[in-house]
PLY file of the C-alpha trace (Angstrom):
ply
format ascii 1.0
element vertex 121
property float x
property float y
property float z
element edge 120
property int vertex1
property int vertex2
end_header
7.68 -12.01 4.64
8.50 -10.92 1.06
5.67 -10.28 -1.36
6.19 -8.40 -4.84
5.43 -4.88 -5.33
1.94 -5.01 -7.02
0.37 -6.96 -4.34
2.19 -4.44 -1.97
0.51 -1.71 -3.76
-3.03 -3.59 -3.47
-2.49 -4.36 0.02
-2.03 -0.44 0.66
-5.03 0.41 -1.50
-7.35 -1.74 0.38
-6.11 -0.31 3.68
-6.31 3.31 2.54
-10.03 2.43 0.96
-11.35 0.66 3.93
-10.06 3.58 5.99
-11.92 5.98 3.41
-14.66 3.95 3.15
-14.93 0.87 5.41
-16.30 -1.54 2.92
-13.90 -2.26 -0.25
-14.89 -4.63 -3.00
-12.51 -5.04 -6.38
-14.05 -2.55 -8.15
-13.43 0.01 -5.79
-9.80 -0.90 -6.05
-9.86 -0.78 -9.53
-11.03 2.08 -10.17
-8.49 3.89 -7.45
-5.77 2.20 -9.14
-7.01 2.58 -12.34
-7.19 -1.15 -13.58
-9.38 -3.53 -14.96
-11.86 -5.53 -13.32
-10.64 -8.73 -14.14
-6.83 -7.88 -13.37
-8.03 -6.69 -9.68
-9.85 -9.83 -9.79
-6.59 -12.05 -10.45
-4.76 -10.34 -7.68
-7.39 -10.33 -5.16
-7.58 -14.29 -6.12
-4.10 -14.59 -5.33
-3.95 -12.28 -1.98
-6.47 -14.74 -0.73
-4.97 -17.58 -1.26
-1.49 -15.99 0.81
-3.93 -15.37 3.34
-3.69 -11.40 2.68
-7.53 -10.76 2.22
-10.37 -12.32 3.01
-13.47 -11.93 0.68
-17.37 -12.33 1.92
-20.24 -13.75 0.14
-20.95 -10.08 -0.94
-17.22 -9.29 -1.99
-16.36 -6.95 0.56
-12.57 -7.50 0.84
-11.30 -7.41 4.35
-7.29 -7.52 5.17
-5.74 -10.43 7.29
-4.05 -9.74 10.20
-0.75 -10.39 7.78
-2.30 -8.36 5.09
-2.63 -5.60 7.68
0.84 -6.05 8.36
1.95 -5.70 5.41
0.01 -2.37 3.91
0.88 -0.57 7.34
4.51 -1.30 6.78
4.14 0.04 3.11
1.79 3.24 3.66
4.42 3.84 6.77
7.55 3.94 4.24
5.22 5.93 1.29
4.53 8.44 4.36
7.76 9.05 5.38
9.60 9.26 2.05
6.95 11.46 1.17
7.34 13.71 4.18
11.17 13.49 3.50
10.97 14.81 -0.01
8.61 16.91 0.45
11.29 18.69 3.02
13.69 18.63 0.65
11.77 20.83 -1.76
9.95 18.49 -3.93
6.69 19.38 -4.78
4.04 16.63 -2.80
2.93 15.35 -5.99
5.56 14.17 -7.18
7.02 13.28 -3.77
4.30 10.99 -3.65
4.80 9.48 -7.00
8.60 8.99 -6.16
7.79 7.55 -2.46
5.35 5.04 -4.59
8.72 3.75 -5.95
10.80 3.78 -3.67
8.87 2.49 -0.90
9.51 -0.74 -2.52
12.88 -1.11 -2.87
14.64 0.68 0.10
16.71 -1.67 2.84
14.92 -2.05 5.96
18.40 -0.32 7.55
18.40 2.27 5.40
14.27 2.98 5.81
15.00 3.10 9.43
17.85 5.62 9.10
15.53 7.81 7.04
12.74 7.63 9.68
14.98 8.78 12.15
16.12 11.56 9.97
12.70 12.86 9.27
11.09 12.44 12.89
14.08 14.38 14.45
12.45 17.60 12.52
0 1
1 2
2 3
3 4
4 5
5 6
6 7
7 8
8 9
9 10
10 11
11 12
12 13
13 14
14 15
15 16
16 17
17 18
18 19
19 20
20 21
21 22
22 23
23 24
24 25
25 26
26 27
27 28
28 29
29 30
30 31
31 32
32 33
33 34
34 35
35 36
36 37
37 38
38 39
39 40
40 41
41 42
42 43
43 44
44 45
45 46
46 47
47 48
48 49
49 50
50 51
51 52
52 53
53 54
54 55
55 56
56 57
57 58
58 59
59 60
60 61
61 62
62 63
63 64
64 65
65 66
66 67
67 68
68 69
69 70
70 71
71 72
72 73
73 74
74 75
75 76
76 77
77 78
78 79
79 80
80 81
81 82
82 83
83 84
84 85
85 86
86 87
87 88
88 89
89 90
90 91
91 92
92 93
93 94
94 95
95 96
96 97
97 98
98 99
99 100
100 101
101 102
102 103
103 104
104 105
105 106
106 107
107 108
108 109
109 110
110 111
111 112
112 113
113 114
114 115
115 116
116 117
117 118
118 119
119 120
């Protein structure tokens, strides 16, 4: 299952919104990313037809069970590269930008190593 890393980074916004809020429509996305309408629109166009999101006649977005998937997987690696930094000395605001990068490109082997590394602590 390999999926760029914008609709990554939706997928995790809907999942932290809907646990902040419960209901999430585009423009609540939007504005927590800090895009435009229409360009939330696009992507929430194309996470539904992956089968990421489901949308109802009101526009509440709801995540898939492979959507879920997906933005637990991601908020799990932003988490722990966040704690990991943050250990290290780096302040947690920029940890967190940092872990917003590189939760996208670390190895699945080399995620789990650093997992291991930070829940021995």
């Amino acid at each position: 299952m390999i999926i760029g890393e914008s609709a990554e980074n939706y997928l995790e916004t809907i999942l932290m919104l809907s646990q902040k809020k419960g209901a999430v429509r585009s423009v609540d996305i939007a504005t927590e990313l800090g895009y435009s309408k229409p360009s939330v629109c696009v992507a929430m166009r194309n996470l539904r037809e992956h089968g990421y999101i489901t949308t109802d006649s009101d526009g509440l977005i709801t995540l898939t069970e492979s959507g879920i998937e997906i933005a637990k997987n991601v908020f799990d690696r932003h988490e722990t590269i966040t704690r990991w930094l943050v250990g290290m000395g780096v302040s947690a605001d920029q940890a967190a930008i940092d872990a917003c990068r590189i939760e996208h490109v670390i190895s699945h082997e080399s995620f789990e190593c650093l997992r291991k590394a930070v829940n021995k602590d």
